[in-house]
C-alpha positions in Angstrom: 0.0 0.0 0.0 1.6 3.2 -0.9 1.4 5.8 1.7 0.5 9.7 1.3 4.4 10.6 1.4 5.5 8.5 -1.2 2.7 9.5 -3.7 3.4 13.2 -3.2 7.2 12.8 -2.9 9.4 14.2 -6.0 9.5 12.1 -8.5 10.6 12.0 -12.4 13.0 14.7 -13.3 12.3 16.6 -9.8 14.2 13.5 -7.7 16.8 13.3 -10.4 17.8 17.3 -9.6 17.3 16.5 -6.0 19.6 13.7 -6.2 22.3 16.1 -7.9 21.6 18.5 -6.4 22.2 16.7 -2.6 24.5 14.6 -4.1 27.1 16.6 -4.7 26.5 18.5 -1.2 27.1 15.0 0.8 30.8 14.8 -1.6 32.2 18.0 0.1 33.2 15.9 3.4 35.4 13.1 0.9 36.2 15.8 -1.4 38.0 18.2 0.4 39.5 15.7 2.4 41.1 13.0 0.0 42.1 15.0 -2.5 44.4 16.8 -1.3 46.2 13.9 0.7 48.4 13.4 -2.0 49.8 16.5 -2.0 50.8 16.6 1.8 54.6 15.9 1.3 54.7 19.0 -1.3 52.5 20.7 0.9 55.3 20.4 3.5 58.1 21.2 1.4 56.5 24.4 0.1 55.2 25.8 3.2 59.1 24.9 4.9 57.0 22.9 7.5 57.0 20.1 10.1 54.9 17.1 8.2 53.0 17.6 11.9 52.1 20.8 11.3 50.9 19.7 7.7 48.4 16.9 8.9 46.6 20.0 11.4 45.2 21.1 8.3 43.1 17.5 8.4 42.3 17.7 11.6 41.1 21.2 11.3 38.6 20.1 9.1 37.5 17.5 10.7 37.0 19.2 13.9 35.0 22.5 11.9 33.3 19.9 10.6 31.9 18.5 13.8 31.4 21.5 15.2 29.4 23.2 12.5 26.8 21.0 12.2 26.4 21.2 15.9 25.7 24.7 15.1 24.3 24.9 11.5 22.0 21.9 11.9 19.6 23.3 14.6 20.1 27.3 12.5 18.1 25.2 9.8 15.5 24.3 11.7 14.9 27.6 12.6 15.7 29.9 9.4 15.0 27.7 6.6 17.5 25.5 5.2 18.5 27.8 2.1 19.8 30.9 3.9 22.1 28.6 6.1 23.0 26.6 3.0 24.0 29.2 1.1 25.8 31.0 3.6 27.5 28.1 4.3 28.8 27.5 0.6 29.6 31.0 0.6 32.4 30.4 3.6 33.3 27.2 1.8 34.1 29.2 -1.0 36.0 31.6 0.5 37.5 29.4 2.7 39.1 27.6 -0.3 40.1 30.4 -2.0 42.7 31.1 1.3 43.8 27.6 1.1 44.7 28.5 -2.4 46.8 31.5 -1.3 48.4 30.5 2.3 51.5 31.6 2.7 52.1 29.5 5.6 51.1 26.2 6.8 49.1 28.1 10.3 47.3 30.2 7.7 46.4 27.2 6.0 45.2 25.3 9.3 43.3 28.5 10.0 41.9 28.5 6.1 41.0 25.1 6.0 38.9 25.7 9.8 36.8 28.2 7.2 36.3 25.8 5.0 35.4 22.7 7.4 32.6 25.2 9.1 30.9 25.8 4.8 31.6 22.0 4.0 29.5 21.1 7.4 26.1 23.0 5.8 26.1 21.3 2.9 26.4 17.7 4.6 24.2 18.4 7.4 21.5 20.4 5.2 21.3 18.0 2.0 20.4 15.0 4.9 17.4 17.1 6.9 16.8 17.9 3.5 15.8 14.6 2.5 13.6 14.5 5.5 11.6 17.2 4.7 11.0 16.1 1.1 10.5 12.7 1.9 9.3 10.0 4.8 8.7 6.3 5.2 10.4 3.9 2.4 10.8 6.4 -0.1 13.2 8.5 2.3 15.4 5.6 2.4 15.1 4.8 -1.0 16.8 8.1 -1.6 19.4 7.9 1.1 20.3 4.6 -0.4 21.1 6.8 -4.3 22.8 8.9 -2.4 25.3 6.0 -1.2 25.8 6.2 -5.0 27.5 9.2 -3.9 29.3 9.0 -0.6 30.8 5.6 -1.7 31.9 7.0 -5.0 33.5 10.5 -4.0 36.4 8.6 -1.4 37.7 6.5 -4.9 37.5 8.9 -7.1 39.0 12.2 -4.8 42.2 10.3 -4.3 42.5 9.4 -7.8 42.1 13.0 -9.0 44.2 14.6 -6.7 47.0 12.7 -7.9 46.1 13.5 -11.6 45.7 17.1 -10.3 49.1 17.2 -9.1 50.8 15.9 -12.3 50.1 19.4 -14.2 49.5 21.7 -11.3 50.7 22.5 -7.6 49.1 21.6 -4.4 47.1 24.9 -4.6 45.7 23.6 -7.6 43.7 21.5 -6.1 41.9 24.1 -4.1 41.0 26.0 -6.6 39.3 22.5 -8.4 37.5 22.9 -4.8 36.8 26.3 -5.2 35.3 25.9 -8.4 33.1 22.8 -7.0 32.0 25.2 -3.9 30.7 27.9 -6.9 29.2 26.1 -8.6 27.1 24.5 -5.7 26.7 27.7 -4.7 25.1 29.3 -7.9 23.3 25.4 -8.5 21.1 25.6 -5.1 20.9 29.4 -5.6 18.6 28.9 -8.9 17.5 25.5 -8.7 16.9 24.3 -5.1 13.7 26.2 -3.3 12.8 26.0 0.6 12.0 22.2 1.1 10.9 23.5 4.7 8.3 25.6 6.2 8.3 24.0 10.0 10.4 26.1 12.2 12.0 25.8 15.7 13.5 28.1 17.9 16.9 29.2 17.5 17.5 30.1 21.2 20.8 28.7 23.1 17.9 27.2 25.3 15.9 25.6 23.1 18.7 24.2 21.0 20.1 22.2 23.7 16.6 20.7 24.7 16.4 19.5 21.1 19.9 17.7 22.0 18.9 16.5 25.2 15.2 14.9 23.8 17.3 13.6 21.1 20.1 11.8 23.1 17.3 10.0 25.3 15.4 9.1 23.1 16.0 5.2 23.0 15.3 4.5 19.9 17.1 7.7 18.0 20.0 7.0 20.2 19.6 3.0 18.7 20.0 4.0 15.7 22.6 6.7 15.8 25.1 4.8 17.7 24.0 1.2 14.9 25.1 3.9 12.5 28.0 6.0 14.2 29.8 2.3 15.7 29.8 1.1 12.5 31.4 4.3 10.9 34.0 4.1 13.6 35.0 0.4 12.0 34.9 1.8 8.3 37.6 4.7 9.9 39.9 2.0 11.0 39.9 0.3 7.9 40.3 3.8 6.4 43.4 4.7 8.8 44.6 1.9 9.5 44.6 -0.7 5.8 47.4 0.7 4.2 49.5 -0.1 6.8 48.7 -3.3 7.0 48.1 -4.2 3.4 50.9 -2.7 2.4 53.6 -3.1 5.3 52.1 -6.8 6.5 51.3 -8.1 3.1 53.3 -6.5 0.5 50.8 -4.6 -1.6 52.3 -2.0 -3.7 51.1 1.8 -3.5 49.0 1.0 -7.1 47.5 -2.6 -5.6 46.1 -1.0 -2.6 44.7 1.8 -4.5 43.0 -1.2 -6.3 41.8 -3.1 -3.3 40.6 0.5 -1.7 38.5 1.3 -5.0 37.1 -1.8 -4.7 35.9 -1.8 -1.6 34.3 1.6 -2.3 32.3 0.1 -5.0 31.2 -2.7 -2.8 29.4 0.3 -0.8 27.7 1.3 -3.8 26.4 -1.9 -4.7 25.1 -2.7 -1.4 23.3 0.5 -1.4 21.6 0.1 -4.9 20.6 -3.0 -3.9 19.2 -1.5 -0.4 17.3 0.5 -2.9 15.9 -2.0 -4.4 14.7 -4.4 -2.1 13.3 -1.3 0.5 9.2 -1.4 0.5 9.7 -4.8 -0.2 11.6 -5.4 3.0 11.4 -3.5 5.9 14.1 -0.9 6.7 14.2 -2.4 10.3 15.4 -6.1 8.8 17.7 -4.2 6.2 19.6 -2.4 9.0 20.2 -5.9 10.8 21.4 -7.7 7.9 23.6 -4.9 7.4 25.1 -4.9 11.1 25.0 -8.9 11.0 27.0 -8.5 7.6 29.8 -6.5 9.1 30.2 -8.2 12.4 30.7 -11.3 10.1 33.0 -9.0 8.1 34.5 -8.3 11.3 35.3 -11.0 12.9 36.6 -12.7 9.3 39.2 -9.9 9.0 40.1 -10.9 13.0 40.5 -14.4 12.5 42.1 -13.7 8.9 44.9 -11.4 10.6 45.2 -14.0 13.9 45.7 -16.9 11.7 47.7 -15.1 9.2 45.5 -16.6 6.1 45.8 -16.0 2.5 45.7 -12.3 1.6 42.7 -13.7 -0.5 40.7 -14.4 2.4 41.4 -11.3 4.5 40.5 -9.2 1.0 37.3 -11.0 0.9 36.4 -10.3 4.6 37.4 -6.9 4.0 34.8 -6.2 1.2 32.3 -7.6 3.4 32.8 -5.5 6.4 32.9 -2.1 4.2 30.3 -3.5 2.1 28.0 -3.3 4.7 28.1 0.6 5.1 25.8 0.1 2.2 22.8 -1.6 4.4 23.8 0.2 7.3 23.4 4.0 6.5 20.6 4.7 4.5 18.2 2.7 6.9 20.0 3.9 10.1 19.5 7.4 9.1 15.9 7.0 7.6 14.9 5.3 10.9 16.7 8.4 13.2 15.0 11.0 11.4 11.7 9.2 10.5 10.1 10.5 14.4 12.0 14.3 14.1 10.6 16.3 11.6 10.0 19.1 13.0 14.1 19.2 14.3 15.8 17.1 11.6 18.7 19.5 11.2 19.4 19.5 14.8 18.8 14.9 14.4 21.1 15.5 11.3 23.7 17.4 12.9 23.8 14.3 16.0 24.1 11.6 13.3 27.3 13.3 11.7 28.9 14.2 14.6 28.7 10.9 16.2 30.1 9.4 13.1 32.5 11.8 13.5 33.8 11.6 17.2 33.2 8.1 17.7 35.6 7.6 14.4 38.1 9.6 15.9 38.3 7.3 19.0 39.0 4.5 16.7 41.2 6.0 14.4 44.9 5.7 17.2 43.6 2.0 18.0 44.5 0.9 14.9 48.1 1.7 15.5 48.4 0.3 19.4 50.7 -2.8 17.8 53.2 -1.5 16.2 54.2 -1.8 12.3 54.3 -5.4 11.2 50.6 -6.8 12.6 47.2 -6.2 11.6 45.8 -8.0 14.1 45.1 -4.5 15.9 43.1 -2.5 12.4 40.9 -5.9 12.8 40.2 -6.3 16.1 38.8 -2.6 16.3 37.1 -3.2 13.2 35.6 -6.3 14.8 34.8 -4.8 18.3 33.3 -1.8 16.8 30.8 -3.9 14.2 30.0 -5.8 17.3 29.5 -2.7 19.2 27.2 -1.3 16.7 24.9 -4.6 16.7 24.7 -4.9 20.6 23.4 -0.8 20.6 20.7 -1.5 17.8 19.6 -4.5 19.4 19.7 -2.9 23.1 17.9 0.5 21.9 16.4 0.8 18.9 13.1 -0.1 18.7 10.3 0.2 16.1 9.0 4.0 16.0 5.8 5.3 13.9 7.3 7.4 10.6 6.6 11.4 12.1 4.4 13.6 9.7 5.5 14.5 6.2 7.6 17.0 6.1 6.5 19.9 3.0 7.1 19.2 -0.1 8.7 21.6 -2.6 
């Protein structure tokens, strides 16, 4: 039975700009972060700096980008999701334009702080704004194109950083970002209208109610942590594979770019195929098979690393456990937002920060043994897979879809 959401939810033409459209606002987090990781070791040499005082410039980001959807998520609840949107691509703009200029490597960590705060709008907007134009099955639906997306950008920003940097300098690249951050900018300007009309206060107050409702609720919390544990696992494979695959099993630089790209499609197929099968099988049973896929990942890559087994066999376990990012986030954020539509930046901003800080807590695990193991990557790939099973299974619980949000 089709519900009144889905019939009046954009369809045709209208979902394919939507998808664009909020597709290329979910690539700014991979974008502005992978492509340029090539270019570190110039980066140092340029900017006559300590490779330390290089890798700030990441973690700069990363932190703005916590932050500012801490801030930006709740502003869009209360003013509207274009004004913050586009005031947020404007300081991602700018912000890449003095990455393009720095004369020094603390102008650069200061730049790329600027840019972090404009790249968190577009993330934290483009998923409320899927809340607001959709609900039930046909929200996830769409979250699951968007994996299309999010698994794509982290292959293909490497890849063209590198190409970048074989006719241009480091600043090159941030002027390719630069141009990316325009043309957002002048895309949602003319082409995306308001997709809300429900406001919420904007007072200090108010916001951190919205927090506090948010982090008890049971079954919000179920889902967030399902989503954010499971994140953690994909940033120790992120942080941690190289290493290992390289160092442990003798991959060259070109192999491991092969294994990587791989894996990333793996996320794209299991999200097209979460597309798929959605309405004809319930979110709920999607997100389990998902968690049950990467703890099986999981504890294959353990044993595979314990028992020193054919790189085969630990590449196979591998693809399973990042495969199942796939399942996992377009029914764990469908489910999170489905009761919150009347504060889904302020849920939106919660889901990306968690991903976020709870990532950053696995991310020095991964290291804890030393070169020449990679028994430690897998067991906090494991443990965090298994961690993200035990919190949907503990909290999350079925809840009623909330109202429609408007539709544009």
């Amino acid at each position: 039975m089709t519900t009144t959401a889905e019939r009046t939810a954009p369809g045709g033409r209208a979902q394919l700009k939507f998808v664009l459209i909020l597709g290329g606002l979910t690539a700014f987090g991979p974008l502005s972060i992978d492509m340029y990781l090539p270019a570190l070791p110039r980066m140092a040499g340029d900017l006559r700096a300590a490779d330390t005082t290089v890798q700030l410039t990441l973690s700069a980001f990363i932190v703005g980008l916590a932050l500012g959807q801490l801030v930006l998520g709740p502003l869009s609840d209360a003013l509207g999701r274009r004004r913050p949107l586009l005031a947020g691509l404007v300081l991602y703009v700018a912000g890449s334009v003095l990455c393009a200029v720095s004369p020094d490597a603390w102008l650069l960590v200061a730049a790329r702080l600027v840019q972090s705060l404009g790249a968190a709008a577009g993330i934290v907007i483009a998923r409320a704004t899927v809340r607001d134009l959709f609900s039930g099955t046909a929200m996830t639906k769409f979250f699951s194109t968007l994996m299309l997306v999010s698994g794509l950008a982290p292959i293909l920003a490497p890849l063209l950083g590198g190409q970048l940097l074989n006719w241009t300098s480091w600043r090159g690249v941030f002027v390719v970002l630069t141009a990316f951050g325009a043309l957002l900018l002048a895309v949602v300007t003319f082409f995306l209208p308001e997709p809300s009309t429900v406001r919420s206060p904007a007072r200090l107050g108010a916001v951190m109610r919205t927090y506090g409702r948010l982090v008890l609720d049971r079954s919000f919390a179920g889902y967030a942590l399902a989503s954010g544990l499971l994140f953690a696992a994909m940033f120790a494979y992120i942080s941690g594979s190289s290493f290992a695959l390289q160092g442990v099993y003798g991959l060259s630089p070109q192999a491991y770019s092969v294994v990587f790209g791989a894996n990333g499609v793996g996320i794209v197929l299991a999200g097209q195929l979460n597309g798929r099968l959605v309405g004809r099988v319930s979110e709920r049973a999607l997100l389990l098979s998902g968690l049950l896929l990467g703890v099986f990942g999981g504890a294959s890559v353990l044993a595979s690393a314990l028992l020193r087994a054919p790189l085969p066999v630990l590449l196979v376990s591998l693809f399973l456990l990042v495969s199942s990012i796939g399942l996992v986030m377009p029914n764990a954020s469908s489910l999170a937002l489905a009761a919150h539509a009347r504060s889904a930046g302020a849920a939106s901003a919660l889901l990306g920060v968690l991903q976020f800080v709870v990532g950053a807590v696995a991310t020095p695990l991964v290291g804890l043994g030393g070169p020449g193991t990679a028994v430690p990557m897998a067991a906090t790939m494991a443990g965090f897979a298994l961690l993200a099973l035990a919190a949907f299974l503990a909290l999350a619980r079925k809840v009623r879809p909330g109202t429609p949000g408007p539709r544009s």
